[in-house]
C-alpha positions in Angstrom: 18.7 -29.7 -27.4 17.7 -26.7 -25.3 18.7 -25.6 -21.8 16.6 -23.8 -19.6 18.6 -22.5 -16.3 15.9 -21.1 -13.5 18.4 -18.7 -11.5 20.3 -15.7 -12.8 22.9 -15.6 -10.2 26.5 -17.0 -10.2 25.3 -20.5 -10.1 23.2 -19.6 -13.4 26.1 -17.7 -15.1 29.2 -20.4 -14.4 26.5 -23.0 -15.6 26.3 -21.0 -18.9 30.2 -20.5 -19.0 30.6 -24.2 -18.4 28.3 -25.1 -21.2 30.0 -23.2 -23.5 33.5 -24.0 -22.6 32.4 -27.7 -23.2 30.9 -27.0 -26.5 27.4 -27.2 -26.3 25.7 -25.3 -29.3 22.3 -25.4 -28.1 20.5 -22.6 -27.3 20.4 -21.5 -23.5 17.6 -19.6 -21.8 18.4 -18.0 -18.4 15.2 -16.9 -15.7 16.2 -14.4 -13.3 13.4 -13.3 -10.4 15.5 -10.2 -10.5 15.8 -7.5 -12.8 19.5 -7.0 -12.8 22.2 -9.3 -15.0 23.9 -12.0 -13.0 26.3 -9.9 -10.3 28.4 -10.9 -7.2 26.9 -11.4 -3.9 29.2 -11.3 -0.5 30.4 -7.7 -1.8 26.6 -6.8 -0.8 27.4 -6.9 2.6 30.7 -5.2 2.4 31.7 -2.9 0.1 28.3 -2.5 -1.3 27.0 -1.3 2.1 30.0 1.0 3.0 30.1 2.5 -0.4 32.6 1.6 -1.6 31.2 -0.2 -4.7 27.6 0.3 -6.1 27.8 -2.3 -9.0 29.1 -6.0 -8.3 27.9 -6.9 -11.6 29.4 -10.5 -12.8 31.4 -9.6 -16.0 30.1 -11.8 -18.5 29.2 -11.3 -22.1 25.6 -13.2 -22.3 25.4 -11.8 -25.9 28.8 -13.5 -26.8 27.2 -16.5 -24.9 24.3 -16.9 -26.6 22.4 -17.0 -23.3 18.7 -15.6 -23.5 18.7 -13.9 -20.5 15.0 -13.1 -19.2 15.3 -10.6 -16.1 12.6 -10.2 -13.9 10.7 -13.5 -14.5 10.1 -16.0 -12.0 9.4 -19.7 -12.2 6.2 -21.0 -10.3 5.9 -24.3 -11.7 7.7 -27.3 -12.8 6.0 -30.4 -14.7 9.0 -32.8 -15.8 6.8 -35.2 -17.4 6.4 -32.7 -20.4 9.5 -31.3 -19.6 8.1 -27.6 -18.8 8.6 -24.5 -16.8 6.0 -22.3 -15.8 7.1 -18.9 -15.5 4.7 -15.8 -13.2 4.0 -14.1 -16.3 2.1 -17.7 -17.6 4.5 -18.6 -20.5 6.0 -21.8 -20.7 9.6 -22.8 -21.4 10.3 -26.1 -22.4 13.6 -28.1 -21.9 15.7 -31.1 -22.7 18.3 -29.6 -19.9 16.7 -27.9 -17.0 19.4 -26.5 -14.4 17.9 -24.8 -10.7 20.1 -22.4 -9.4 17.3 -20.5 -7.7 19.5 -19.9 -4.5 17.6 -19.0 -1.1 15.7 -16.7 0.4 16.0 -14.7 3.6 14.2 -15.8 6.9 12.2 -13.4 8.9 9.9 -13.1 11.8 6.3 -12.6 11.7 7.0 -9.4 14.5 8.2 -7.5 11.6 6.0 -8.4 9.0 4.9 -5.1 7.0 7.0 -2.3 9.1 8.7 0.1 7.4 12.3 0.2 8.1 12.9 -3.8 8.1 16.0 -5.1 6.1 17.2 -8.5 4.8 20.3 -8.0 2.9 20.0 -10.9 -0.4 19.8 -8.4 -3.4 22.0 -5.3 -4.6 18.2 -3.4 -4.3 18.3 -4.3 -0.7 21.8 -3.3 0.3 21.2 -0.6 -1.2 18.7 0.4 0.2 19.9 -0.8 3.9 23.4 1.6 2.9 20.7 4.8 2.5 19.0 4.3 5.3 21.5 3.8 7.9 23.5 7.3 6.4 20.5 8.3 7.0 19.4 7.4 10.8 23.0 6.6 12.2 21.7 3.9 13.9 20.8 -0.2 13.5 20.0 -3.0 15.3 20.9 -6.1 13.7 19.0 -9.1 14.6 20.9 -12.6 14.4 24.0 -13.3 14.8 25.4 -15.4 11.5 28.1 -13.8 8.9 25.3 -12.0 7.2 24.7 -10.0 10.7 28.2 -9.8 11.8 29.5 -8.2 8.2 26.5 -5.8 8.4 26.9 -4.8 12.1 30.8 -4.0 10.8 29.7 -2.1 8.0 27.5 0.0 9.4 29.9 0.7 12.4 31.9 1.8 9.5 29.5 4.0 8.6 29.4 5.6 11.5 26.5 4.0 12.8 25.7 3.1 16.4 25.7 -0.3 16.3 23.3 -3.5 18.6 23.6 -6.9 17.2 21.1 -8.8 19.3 21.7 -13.0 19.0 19.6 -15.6 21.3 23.1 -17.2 21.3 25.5 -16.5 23.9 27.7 -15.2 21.3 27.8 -14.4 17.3 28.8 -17.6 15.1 28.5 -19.9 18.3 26.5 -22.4 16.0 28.7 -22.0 13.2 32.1 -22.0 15.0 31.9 -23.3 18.8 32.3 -21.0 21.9 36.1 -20.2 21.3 35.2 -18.9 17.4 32.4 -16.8 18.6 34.5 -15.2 21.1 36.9 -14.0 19.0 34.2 -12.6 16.6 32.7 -11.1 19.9 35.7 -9.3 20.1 36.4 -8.3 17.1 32.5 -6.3 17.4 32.8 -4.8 20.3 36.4 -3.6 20.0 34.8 -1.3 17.1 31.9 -0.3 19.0 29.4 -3.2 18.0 27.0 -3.6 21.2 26.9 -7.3 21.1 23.9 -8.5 23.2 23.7 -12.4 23.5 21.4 -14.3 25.5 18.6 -12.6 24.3 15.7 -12.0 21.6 13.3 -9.5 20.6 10.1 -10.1 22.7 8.8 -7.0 21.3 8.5 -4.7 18.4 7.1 -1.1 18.9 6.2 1.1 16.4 2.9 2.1 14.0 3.2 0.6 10.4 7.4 1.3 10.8 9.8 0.5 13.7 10.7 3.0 16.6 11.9 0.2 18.8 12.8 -3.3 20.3 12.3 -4.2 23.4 14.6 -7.7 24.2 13.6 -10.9 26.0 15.8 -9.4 28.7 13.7 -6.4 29.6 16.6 -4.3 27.3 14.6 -1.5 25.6 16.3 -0.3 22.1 15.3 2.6 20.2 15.9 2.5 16.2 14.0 2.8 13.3 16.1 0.3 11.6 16.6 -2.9 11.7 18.7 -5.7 9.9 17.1 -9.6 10.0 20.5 -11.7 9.6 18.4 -15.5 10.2 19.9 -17.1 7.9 18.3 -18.2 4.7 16.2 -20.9 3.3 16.1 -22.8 0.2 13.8 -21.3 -2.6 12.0 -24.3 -3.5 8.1 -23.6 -2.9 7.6 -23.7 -6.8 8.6 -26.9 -7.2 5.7 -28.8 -5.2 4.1 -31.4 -6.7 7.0 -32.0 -9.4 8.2 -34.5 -9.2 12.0 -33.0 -8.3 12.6 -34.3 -4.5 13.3 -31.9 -1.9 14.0 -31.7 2.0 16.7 -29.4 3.0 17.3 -28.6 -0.1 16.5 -30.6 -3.8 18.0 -33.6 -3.4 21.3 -34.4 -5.8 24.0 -36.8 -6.1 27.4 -36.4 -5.9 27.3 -34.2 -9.3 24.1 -32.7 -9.4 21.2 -35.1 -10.9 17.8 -34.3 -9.1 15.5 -37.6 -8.8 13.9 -36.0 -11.8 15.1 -36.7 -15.3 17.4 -34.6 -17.4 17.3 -32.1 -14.3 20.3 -30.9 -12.2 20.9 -28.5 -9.4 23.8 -25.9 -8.4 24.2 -23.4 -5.7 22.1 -22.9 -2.3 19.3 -24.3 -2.9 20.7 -28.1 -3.9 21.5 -30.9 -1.3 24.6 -32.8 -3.3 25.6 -36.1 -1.9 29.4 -34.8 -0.3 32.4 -37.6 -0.1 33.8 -35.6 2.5 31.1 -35.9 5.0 29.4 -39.0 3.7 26.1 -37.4 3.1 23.8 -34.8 1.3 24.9 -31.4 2.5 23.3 -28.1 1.5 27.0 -25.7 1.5 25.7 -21.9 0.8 29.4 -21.1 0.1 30.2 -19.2 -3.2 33.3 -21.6 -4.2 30.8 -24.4 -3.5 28.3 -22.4 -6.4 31.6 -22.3 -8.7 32.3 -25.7 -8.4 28.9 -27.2 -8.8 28.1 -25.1 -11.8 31.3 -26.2 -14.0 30.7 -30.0 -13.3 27.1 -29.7 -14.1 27.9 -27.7 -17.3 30.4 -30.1 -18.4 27.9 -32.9 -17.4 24.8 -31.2 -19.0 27.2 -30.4 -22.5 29.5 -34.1 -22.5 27.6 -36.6 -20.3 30.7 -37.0 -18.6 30.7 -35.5 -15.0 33.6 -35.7 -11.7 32.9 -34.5 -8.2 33.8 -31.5 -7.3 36.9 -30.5 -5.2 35.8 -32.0 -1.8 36.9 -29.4 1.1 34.5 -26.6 1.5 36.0 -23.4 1.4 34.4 -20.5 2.4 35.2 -16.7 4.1 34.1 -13.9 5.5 34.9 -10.3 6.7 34.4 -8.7 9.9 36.0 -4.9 9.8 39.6 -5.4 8.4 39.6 -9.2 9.3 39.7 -12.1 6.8 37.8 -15.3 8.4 38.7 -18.5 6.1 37.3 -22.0 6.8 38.6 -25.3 5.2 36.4 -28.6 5.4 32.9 -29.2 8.1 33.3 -26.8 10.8 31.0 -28.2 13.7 31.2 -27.0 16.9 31.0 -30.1 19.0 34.8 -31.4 17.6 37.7 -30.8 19.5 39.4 -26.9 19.3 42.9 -26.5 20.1 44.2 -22.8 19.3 47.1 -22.3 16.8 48.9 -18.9 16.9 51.2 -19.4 13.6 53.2 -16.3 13.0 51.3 -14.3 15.5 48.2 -15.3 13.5 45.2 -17.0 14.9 43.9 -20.5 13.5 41.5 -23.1 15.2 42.2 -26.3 14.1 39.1 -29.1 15.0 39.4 -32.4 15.2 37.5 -35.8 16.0 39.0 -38.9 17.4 42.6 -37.5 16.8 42.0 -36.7 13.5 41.7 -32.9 11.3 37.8 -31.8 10.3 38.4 -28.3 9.8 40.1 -25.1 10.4 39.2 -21.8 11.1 41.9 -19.2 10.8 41.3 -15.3 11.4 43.6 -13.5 9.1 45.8 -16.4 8.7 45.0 -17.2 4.7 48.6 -18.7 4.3 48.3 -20.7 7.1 44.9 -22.3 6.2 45.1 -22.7 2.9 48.3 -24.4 2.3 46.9 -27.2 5.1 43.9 -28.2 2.1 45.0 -31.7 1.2 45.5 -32.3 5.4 41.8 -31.8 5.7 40.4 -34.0 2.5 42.8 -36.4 4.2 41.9 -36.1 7.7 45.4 -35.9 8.6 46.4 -36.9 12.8 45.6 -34.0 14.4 49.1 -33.8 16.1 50.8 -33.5 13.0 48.8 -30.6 11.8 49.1 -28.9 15.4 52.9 -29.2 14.9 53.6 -27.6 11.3 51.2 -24.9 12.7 53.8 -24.4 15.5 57.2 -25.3 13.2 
């Protein structure tokens, strides 16, 4: 049997790992679109961009593996009747096993298309080069206002920057955590200097073949010559048209991986897996969501035997010095009541009286120990009180 893995990222390497641990002996090819080994990508954001760390390389010995690792390759083409992969460089790969873990790409907006001094922040190459060029100009305006835009706007401030983060939002997060999250993420900004500007797009882009300005939707006239697109991402899945592999919002999976397509399985932000938790397929671009996937599709791939994964999301982010952690669906339209356990701040969200989520803010002993509350969507009440106990 051979395996062929499309993706080089975490999702590719924890596949490999898994396969291994489970004793597969068959050989396992790995297609990165990149040219670097398999690293770690929320430092990118972070400590990559303040410079604090230059290599987030995922330590792994592919050697030891016995991965086949081929770098700077990507796939354009899928037929799973003949069970092949077509790669850009026009070689074939064929496969008994075929794993995508292809991930996402950024979006953008056609304003910006082929200026100089436009960033997206997905690869160790582009926070890299974001990290130069705002030690550089001093200066950034960061479009959007999701956790890839907040984390930058923070780092750069740390930088010394001079900081806008422009969001058509009233606030940063608003679609991800509900007015009361976004305003403590607001605050959090502009207490370190972040001009937060919501309400508002760009309606403009000045500038001859590179930026030297935005104006806003709200007449607001910014001068930089760079700027940060934080819009979120989409699922890379253009390549596989016409194979076969269903797609919408994502490739379509069950609840432990299997495409519509034989003897083909999916891991990471590009797959849609069929969720107990919310009775649905969800796309979660959460890196414990990656882990999880890729060890119960390795052990699936290597034994035939598979379980669902653990079944609260987890996921986190950092904005200056604080830790956000969520547990479970976060949606904004639930109910919000406002924990302050041990000075900390947690909001705890609920529907029909009963726990979805939390959302604490520097609070990691106070969320995490309240895990088997939220797969059980423990009374509301009850969770509101040990909060307060």
């Amino acid at each position: 049997m051979s395996v062929v893995v499309i993706g080089a990222g975490l999702g590719g390497l924890r596949t490999a790992e898994a396969l291994r641990r489970h004793g597969c002996p068959d050989p396992i090819t790995m297609v990165g679109a990149e040219s670097h080994a398999p690293y770690d990508r929320p430092p990118l954001t972070k400590a990559v961009l303040r410079g604090t760390v230059d290599d987030t390389t995922l330590p792994a010995d592919l050697a030891e593996l016995g991965v086949d690792l081929r770098t700077g390759r990507r796939a354009t083409g899928l037929d799973t009747a003949r069970r092949r992969v077509r790669l850009d460089d026009g070689t074939e790969l064929g496969y008994e096993s075929l794993v995508l873990a292809t991930g996402a790409v950024p979006r953008t907006l056609p304003a910006f298309a082929g200026l100089d001094g436009v960033h997206v922040v997905r690869t160790i190459d582009d926070a890299l080069r974001l990290r130069t060029a705002v030690e550089r100009s001093r200066r950034l305006v960061v479009v959007g206002g999701g956790f890839v835009g907040c984390e930058v706007a923070a780092s750069a401030r740390l930088l010394g920057a001079e900081v806008d983060l422009v969001e058509v939002l009233p606030a940063p997060l608003a679609r991800v955590l509900g007015p009361i999250g976004s305003q403590l993420v607001t605050d959090l900004l502009v207490e370190q200097g972040v001009h937060v500007r919501g309400n508002t797009g760009v309606a403009e882009v000045t500038g001859d073949g590179a930026v030297a300005g935005l104006r806003l939707q709200d007449g607001t006239e910014l001068a930089t010559t760079e700027v940060v697109l934080g819009l979120g991402v989409v699922p890379d899945l253009d390549w596989l048209a016409g194979s076969g592999v269903e797609t919408g919002d994502g490739i379509v999976c069950d609840a432990v991986g299997r495409t519509t397509a034989p003897d083909v399985w999916a891991v990471g932000d590009a797959a849609a897996w069929h969720h107990p938790l919310a009775g649905r397929r969800v796309r979660l671009e959460h890196w414990t969501n990656v882990v999880d996937q890729a060890a119960v599709v390795g052990r699936a791939v290597a034994t035939g035997e598979a379980d669902e994964p653990a079944d609260v999301p987890y996921f986190w982010s950092d904005v200056f010095d604080t830790k956000i952690q969520a547990l479970g669906f976060v949606d904004p339209a639930d109910d919000v009541h406002v924990a302050s356990p041990g000075g900390r701040t947690v909001l705890v969200y609920s529907r029909s009286g009963r726990l979805t989520a939390l959302v604490g803010f520097s609070a990691a002993r106070h969320v995490m120990r309240l895990r088997s509350a939220v797969a059980d969507r423990a009374p509301v009440e009850e969770v509101l009180a040990l909060l307060a106990a």
